[in-house]
ROKOLRO-998169 format. One record per residue (C-alpha): residue number from 1; residue in three letters; chain; x, y, z. Coordinates in Angstrom, 3 decimals. Each point is the difference from the previous one (the first is absolute). Layout:
<recs>
> resi | resn | chain | c1 | c2 | c3
> NUM | ALA | A | X | Y | Z
...
</recs>
This chain:
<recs>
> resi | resn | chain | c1 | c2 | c3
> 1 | UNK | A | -0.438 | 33.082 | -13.539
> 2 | UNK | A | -1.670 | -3.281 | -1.650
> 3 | UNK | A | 3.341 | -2.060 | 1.361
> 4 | UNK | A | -1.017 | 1.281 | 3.560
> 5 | UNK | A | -3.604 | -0.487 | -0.350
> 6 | UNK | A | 0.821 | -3.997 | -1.312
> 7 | UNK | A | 2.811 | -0.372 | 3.037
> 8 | UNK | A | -2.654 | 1.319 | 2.619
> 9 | UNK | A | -2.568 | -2.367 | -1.460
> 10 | UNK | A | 2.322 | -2.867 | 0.061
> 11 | UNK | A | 0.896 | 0.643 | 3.981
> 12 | UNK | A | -3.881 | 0.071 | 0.255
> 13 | UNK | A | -0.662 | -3.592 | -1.022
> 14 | UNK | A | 1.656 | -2.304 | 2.513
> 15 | UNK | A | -1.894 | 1.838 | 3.319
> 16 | UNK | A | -3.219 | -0.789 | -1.904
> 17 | UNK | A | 1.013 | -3.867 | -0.953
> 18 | UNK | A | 0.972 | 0.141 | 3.537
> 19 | UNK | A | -4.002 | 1.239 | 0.838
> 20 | UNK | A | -1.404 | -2.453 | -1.910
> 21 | UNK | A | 1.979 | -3.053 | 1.033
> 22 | UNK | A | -1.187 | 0.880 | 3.288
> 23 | UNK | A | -3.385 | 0.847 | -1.420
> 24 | UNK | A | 0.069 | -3.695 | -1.903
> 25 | UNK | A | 0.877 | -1.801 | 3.126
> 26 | UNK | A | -2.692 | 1.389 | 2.497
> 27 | UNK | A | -2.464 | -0.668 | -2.441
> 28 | UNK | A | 1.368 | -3.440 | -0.534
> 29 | UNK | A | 0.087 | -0.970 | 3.625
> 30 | UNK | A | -3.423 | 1.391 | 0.099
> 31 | UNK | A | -1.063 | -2.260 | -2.573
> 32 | UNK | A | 0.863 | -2.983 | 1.068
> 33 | UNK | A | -1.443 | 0.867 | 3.562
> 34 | UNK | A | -3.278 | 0.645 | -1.376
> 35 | UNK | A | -3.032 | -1.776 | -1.218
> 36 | UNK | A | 2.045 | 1.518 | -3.362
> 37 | UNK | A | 2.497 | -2.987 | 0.089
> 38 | UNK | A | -1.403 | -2.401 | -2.626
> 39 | UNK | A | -0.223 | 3.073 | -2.575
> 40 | UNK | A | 4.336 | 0.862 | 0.315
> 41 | UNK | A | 0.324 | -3.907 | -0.078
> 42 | UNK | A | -2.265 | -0.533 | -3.115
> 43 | UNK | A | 1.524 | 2.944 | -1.404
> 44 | UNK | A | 4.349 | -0.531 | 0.417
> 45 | UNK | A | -0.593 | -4.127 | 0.175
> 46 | UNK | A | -3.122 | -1.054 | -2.238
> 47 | UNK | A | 0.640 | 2.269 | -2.915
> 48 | UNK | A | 2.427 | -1.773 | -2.592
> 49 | UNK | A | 1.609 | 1.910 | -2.596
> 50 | UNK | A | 1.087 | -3.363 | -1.287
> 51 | UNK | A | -0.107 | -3.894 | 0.803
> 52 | UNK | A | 1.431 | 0.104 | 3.800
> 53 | UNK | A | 1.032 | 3.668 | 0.031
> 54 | UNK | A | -2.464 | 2.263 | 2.350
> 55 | UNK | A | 0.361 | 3.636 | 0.112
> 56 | UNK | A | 1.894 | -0.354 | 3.497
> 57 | UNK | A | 2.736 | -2.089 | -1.713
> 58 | UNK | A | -0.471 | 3.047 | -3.021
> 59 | UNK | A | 1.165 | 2.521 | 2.406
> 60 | UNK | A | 2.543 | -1.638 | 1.859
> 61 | UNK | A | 1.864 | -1.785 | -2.294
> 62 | UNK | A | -0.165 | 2.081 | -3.339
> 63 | UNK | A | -1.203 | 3.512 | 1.512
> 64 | UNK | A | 2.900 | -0.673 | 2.328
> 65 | UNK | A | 2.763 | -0.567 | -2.374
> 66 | UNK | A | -0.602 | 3.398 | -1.910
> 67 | UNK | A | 0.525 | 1.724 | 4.195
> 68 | UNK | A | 3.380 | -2.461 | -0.234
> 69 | UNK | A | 1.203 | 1.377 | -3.464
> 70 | UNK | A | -0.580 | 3.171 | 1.066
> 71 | UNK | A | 1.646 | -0.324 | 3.308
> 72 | UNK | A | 2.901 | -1.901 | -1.670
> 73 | UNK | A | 0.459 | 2.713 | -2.517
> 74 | UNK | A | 0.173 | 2.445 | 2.620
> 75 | UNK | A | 2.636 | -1.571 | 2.262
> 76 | UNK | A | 1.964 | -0.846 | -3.746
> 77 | UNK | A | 0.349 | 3.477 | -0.339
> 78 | UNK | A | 1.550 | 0.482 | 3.605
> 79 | UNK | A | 1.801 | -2.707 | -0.632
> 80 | UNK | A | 2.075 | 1.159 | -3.257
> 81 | UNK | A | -0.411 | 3.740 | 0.569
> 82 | UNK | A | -0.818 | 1.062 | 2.834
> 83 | UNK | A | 0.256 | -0.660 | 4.411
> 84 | UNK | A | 0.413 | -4.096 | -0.516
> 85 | UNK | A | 2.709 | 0.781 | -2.881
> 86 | UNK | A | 3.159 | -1.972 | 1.901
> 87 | UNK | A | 0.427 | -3.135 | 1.532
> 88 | UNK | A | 0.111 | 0.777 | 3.750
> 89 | UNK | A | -3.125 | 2.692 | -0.627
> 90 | UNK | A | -2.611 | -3.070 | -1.847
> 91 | UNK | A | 1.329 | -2.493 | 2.159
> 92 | UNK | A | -1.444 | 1.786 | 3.481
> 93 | UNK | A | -3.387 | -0.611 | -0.909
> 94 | UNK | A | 0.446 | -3.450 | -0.991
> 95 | UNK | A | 1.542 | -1.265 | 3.272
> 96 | UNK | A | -2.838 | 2.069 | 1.558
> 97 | UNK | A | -2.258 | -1.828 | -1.550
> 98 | UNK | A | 1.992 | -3.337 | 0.512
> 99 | UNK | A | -0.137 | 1.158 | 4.294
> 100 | UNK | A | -3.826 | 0.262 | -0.630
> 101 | UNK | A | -0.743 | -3.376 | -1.585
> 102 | UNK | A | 2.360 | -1.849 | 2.480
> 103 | UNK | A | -0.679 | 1.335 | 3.564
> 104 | UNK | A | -3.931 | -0.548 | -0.382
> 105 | UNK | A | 0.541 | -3.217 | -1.588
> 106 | UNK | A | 2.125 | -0.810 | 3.218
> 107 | UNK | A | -2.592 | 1.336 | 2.517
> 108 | UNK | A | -2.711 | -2.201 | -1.711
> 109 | UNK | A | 2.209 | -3.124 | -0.044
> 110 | UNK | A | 0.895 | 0.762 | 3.778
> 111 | UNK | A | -3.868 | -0.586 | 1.004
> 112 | UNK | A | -0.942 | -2.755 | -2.958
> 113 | UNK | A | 3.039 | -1.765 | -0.346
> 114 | UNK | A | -1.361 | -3.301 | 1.498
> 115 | UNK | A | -3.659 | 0.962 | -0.950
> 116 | UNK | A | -2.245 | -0.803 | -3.150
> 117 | UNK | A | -0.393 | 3.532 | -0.732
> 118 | UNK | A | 4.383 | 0.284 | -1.394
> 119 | UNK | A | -1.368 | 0.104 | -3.483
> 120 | UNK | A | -1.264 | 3.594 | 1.098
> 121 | UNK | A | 4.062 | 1.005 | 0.115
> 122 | UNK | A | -0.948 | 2.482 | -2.602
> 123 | UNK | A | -2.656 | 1.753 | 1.193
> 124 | UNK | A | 1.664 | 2.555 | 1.906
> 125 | UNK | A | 2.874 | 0.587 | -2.908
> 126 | UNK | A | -2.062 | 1.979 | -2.630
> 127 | UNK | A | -0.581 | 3.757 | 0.411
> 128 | UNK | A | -2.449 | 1.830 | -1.962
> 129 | UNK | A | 1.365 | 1.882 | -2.447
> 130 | UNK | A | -3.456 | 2.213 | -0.741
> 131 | UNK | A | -0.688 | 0.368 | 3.596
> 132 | UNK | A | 3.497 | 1.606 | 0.970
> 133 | UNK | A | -0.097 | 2.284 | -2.931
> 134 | UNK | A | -3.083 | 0.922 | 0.604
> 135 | UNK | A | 0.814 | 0.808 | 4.185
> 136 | UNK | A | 3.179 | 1.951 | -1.817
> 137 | UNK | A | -2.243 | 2.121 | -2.296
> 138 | UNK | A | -2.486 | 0.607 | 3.007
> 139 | UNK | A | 2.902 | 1.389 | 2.081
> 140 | UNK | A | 2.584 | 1.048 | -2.508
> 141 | UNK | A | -0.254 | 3.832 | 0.924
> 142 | UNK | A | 2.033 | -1.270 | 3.175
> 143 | UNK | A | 2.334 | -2.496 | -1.556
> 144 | UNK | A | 3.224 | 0.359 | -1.774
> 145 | UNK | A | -0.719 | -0.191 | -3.763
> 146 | UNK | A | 3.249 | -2.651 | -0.063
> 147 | UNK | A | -2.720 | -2.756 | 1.893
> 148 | UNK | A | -1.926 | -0.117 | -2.955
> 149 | UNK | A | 2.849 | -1.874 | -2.337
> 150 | UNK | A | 1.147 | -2.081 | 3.459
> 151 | UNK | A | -3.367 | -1.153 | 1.149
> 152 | UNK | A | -0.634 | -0.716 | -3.505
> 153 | UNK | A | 2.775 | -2.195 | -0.832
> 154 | UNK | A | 0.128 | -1.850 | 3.008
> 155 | UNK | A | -4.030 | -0.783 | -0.156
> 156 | UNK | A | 0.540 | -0.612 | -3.781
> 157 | UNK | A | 3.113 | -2.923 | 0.540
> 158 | UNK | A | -1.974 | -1.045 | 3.401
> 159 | UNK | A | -2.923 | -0.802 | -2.276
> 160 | UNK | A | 2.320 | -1.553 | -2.731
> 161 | UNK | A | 1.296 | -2.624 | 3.063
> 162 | UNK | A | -3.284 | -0.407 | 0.883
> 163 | UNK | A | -1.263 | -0.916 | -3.572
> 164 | UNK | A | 3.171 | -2.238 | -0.588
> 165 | UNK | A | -0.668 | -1.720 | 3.105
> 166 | UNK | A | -3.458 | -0.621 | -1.016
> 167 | UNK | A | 0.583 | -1.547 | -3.181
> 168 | UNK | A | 2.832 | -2.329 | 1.617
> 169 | UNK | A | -1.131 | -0.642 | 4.080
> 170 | UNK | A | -3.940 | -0.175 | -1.005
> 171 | UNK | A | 0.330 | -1.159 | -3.862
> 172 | UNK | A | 0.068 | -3.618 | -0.758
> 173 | UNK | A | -0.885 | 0.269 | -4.044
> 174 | UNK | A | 2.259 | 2.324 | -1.795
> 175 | UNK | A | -0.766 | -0.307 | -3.888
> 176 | UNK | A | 3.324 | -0.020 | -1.415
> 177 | UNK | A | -1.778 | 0.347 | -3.691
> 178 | UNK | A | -1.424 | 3.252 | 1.166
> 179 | UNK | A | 3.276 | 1.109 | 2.041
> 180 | UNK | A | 1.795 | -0.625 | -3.056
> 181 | UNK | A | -2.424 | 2.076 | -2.408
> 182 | UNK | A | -0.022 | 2.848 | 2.528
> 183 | UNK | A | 4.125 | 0.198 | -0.067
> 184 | UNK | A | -0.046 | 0.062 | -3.712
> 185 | UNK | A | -2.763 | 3.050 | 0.162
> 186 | UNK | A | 2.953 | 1.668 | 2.099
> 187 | UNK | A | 2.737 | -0.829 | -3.247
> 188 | UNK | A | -2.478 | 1.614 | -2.234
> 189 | UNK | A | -0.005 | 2.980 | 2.048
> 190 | UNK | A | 3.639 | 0.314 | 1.241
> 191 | UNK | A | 0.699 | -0.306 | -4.126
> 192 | UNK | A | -2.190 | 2.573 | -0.860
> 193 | UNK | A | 1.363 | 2.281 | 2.292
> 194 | UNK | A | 3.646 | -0.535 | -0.399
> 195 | UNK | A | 0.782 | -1.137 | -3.531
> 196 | UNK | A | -3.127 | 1.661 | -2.143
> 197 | UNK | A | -0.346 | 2.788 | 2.420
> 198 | UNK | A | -3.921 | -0.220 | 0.368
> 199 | UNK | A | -1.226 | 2.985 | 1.426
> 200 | UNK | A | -4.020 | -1.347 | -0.946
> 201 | UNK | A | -2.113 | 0.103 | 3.224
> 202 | UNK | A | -2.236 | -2.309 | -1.950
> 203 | UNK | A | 2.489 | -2.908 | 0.001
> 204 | UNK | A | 1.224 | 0.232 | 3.645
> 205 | UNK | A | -3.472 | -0.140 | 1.470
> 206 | UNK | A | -1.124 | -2.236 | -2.562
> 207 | UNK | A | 3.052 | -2.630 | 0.180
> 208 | UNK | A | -0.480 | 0.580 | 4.158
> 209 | UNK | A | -3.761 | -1.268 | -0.375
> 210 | UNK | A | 1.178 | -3.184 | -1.062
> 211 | UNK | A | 3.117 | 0.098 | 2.147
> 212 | UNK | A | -3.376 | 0.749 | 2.400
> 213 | UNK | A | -1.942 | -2.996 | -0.744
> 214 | UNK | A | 2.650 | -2.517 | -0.777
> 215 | UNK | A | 1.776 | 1.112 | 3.780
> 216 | UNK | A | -3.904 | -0.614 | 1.223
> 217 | UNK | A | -0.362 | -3.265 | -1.741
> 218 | UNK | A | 3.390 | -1.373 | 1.647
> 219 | UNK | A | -1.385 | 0.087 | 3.125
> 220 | UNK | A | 2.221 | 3.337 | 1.728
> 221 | UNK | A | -1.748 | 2.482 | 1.068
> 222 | UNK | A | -0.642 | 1.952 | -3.312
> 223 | UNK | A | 1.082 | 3.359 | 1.922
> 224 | UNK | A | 3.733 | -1.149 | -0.586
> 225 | UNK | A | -0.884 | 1.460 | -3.405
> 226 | UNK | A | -0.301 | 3.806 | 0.182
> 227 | UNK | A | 3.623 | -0.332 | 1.887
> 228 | UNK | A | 1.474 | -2.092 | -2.701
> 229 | UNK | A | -1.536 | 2.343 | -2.743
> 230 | UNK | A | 0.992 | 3.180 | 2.058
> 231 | UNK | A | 3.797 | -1.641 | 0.461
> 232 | UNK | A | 0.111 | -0.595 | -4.102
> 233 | UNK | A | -1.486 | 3.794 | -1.274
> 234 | UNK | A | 2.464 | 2.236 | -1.310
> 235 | UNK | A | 0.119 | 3.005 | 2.273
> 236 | UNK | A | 2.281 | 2.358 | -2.653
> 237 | UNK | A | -1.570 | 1.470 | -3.042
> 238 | UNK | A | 1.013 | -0.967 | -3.329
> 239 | UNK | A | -1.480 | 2.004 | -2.360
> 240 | UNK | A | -3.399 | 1.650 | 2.501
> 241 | UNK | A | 0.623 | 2.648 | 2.034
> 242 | UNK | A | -0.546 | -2.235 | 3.002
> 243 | UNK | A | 0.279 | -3.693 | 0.720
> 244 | UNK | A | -2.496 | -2.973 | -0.453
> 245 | UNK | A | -0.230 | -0.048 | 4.582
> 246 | UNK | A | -0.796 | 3.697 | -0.342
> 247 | UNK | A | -2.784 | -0.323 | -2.011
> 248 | UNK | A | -1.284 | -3.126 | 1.256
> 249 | UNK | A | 0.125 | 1.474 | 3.557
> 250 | UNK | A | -1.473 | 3.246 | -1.466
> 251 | UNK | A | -3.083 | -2.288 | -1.458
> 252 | UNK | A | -0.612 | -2.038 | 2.892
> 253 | UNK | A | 0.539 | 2.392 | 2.877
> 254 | UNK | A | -3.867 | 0.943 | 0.115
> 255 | UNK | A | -1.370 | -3.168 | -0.333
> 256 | UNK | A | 2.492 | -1.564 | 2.309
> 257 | UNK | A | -0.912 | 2.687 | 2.713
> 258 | UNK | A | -4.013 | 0.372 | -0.606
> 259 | UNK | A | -0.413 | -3.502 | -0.833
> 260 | UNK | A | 1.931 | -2.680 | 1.067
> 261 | UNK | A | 1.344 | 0.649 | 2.890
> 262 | UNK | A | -3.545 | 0.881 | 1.555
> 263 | UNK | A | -1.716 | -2.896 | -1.357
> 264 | UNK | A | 2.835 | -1.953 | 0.986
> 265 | UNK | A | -0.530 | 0.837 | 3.871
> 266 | UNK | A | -3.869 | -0.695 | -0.821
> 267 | UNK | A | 0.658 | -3.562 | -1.240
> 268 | UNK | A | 2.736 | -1.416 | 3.249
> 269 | UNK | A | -1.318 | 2.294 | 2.803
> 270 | UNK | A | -3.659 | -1.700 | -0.014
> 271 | UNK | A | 0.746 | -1.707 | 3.535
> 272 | UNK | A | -2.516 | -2.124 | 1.498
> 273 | UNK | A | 0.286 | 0.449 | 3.633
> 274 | UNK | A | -1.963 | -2.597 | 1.267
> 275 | UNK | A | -0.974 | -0.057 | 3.440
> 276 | UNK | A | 0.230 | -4.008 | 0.032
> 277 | UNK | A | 3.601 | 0.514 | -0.466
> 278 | UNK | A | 2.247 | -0.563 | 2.874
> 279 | UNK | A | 3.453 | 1.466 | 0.110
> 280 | UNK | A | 0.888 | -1.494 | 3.991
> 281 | UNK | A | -0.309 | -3.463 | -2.167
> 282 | UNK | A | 2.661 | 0.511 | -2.059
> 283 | UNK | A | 2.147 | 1.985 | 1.758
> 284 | UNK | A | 3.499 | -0.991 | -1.638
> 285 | UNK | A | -1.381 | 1.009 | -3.223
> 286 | UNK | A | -1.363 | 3.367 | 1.741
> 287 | UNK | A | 3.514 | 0.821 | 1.591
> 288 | UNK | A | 2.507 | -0.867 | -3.193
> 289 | UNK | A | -2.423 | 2.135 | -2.303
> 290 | UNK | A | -0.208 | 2.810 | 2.527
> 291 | UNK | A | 2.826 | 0.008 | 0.939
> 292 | UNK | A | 2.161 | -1.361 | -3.058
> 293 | UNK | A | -1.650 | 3.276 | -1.870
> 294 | UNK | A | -0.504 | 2.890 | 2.851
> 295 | UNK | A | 3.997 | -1.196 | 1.603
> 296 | UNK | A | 1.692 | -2.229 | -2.490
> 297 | UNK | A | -0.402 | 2.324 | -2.922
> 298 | UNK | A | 1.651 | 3.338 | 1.578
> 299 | UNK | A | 2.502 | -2.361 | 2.162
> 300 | UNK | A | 1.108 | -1.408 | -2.841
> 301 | UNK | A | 0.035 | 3.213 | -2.351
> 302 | UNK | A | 2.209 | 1.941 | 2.380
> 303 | UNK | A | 2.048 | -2.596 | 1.124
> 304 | UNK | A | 1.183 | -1.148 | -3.553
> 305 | UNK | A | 0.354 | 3.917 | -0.830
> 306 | UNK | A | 1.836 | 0.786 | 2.738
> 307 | UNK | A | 2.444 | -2.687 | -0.461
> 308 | UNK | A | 0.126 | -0.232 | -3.215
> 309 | UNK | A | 1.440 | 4.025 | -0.204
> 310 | UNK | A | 1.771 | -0.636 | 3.049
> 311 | UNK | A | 2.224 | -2.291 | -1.885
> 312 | UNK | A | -0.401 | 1.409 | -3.363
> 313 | UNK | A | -1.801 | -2.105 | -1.740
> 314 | UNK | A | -2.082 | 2.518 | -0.986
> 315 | UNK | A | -0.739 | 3.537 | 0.314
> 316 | UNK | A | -2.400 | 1.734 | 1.672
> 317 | UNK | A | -1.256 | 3.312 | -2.001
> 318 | UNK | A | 1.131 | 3.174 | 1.256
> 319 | UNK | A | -3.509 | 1.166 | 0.064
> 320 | UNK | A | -1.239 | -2.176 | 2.042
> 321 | UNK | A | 0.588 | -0.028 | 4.223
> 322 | UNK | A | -1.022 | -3.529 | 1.842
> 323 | UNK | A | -3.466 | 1.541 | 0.835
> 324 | UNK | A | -0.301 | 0.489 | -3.554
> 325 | UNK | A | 0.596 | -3.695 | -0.258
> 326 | UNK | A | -1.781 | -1.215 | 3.001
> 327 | UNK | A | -3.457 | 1.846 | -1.606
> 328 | UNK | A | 0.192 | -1.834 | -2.781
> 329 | UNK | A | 0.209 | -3.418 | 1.963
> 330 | UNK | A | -2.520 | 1.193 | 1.462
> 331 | UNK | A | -1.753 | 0.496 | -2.842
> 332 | UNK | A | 1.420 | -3.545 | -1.640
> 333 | UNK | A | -1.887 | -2.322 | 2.800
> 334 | UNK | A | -3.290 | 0.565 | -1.614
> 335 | UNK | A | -0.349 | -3.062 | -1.702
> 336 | UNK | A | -3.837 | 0.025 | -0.420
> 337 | UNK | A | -0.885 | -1.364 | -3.666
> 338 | UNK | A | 3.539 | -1.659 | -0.993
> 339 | UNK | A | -0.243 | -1.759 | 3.232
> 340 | UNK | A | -3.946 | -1.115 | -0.425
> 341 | UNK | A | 0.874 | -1.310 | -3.681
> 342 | UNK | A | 3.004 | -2.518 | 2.130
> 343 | UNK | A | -2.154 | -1.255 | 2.557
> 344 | UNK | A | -2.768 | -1.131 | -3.278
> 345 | UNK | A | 2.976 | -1.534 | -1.323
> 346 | UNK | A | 0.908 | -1.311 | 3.868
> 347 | UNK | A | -2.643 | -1.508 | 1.181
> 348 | UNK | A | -1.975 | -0.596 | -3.274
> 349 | UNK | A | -2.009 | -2.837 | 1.318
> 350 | UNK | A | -0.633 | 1.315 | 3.625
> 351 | UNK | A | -3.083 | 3.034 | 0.099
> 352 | UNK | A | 0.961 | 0.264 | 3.450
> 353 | UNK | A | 3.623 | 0.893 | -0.004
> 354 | UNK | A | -0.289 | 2.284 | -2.456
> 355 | UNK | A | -3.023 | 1.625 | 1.677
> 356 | UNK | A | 2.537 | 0.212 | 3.182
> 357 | UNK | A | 2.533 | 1.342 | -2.373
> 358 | UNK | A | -1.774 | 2.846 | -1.858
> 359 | UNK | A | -1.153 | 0.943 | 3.753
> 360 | UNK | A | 3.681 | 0.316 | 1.265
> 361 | UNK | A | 1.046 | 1.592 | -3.132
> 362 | UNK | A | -3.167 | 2.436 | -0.095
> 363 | UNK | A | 1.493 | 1.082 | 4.295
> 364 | UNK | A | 3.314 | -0.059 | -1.122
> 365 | UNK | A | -0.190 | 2.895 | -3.098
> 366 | UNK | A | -2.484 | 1.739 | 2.108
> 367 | UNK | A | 2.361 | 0.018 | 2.792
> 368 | UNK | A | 3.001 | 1.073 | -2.177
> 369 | UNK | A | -1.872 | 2.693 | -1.833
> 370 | UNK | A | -0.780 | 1.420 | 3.247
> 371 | UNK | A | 3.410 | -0.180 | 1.555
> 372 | UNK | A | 1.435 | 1.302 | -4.127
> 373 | UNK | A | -2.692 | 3.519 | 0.630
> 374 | UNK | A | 0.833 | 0.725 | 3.608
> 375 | UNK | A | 3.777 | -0.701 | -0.452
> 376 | UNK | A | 0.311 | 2.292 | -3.382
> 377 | UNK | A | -2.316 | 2.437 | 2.074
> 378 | UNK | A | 2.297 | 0.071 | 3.515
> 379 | UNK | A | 3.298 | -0.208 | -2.206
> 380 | UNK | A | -1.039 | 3.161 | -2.067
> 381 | UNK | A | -0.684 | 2.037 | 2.547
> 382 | UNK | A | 3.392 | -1.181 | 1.831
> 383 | UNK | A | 1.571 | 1.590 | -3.379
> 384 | UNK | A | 2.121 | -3.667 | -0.265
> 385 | UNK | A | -1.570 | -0.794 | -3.164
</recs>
């Protein structure tokens, strides 16, 4: 009885975090619309923890890495035990997530080649991880249970390109000191877990703090962490009844879900929609984000899937039909915070374009949470989901 009272409490979480991301962003938008503004801006971007480290930068890039070990520790699992176990399975939502970097990066480049808005090419590439979860949770009671682990990994590797290609197309000054320091962090770990068998929850999470910091200090985006540290935790028991990622997801799972991923939404989604802003100005950079996201990403999802099982390449799980898979790219074309972070990074010296850009992006999710609901909806009651 106690073992069904914990497994129905566990379902119950993730509709709520879904609630209050929802909750988060309204009140965000709100915010920011409002003679309130000054107050979420003094409070995310003139409160320092430290020297040059504000609470927004708290949240998204050490909040954030704890959601990306956990999410990396969950797809591990999958990977070594469970639906992503071979080859052909793991690989499918890899090359989905390749389709879904490439296609909107080609729509974008299609209406900026020849423009001084290119340096946007990433924009439309990123999709948000906490978002599409949180649509999933919201409407999981209609969804295969098998999306969860796709969406996921796709929106967990999509992320990983997008981070990569931030510290590489956007990064001029990689420390190599730093880089260095964070790389032995992952020796310490990887020889603790293999050759003395560590099964301390202390020294992962405290060796991944500095793997944390020094990853931070290097100039890449200090998420890259929590996937690193969720790639080098031992997922088999040695002497415990369970494994270091059981407990770890155990102790964060709460906090993750109350916490982070809510005040997450509250720090990115405070969108300034300013009515000086002028979208028929700019309309290259209104048409590759729009469409690169809302067209490029399920285009490219589905056509790299589809191909990519045709030929055999990979394989596409038996518990999944193509609706299945179109939901979920769907789902993966909300690119609302990842994408807002790019176009700082973008157009870091131009208020205006990224202004435009957090408009387009702001239509854009909108647009593709709508079209996500109504398509989950229609689909269900079809009975082809």
């Amino acid at each position: 009885m106690i073992k069904k009272h914990r497994a129905l409490f566990k379902v119950d979480i993730e509709p709520i975090t879904s609630v209050l991301l929802i909750l988060s962003t309204i009140f965000a938008l709100y915010m920011c619309n409002s003679p309130y503004k000054y107050l979420y801006d003094n409070f995310f971007y003139d409160t320092y923890i430290i020297n040059n480290f504000n609470l927004h930068s708290f949240v998204n890039d050490f909040l954030m890495s704890i959601f990306f070990l956990l999410a990396g520790l969950e797809i591990k699992e999958e990977v070594l035990y469970g639906s992503l176990s071979s080859f052909k399975k793991a690989s499918f939502p890899v090359i989905a997530s390749i389709g879904g970097v490439i296609m909107p990066a080609v729509i974008f480049t299609y209406f900026n080649l020849n423009t001084n808005y290119i340096n946007g090419i990433c924009i439309p590439i990123s999709t948000d991880i906490a978002f599409s979860m949180g649509i999933y949770f919201l409407f999981s009671k209609y969804l295969n249970p098998s999306i969860k682990m796709f969406l996921l990994s796709l929106a967990v590797v999509d992320d990983l390109v997008s981070i990569i290609l931030i510290g590489t197309v956007y990064s001029s000054k990689i420390n190599l000191s730093f880089f260095i320091l964070a790389f032995i962090c992952l020796i310490v770990i990887y020889i603790g877990n293999k050759v003395f068998k560590v099964e301390s929850i202390f020294f992962y999470l405290l060796i991944g703090l500095f793997l944390w910091y020094f990853i931070h200090l290097s100039g890449i985006h200090s998420t890259l962490s929590g996937i690193l540290l969720a790639i080098s935790i031992p997922t088999t028991s040695y002497k415990r009844k369970y494994s270091i990622s059981h407990y770890i997801r155990k102790f964060f799972n709460i906090f993750n879900n109350f916490i982070i991923i809510p005040l997450f939404a509250f720090a990115n989604t405070g969108v300034s929609i300013d009515s000086s802003l002028n979208l028929s100005k700019y309309p290259t950079i209104f048409l590759g984000i729009y469409l690169g996201l809302l067209i490029g990403k399920p285009l490219g999802i589905m056509l790299f899937t589809y191909i990519s099982n045709l030929v055999g390449l990979s394989k596409k799980p038996k518990e999944l039909n193509w609706t299945s898979i179109f939901i979920v790219s769907l789902i993966s074309s909300i690119g609302f915070t990842m994408s807002i972070f790019v176009s700082e990074v973008a157009y870091i010296d131009n208020i205006e374009l990224i202004g435009i850009s957090r408009l387009c992006i702001l239509i854009s999710s909108l647009t593709s949470i709508i079209l996500s609901s109504l398509c989950i909806k229609t689909f269900k009651e079809l009975h082809i989901i």
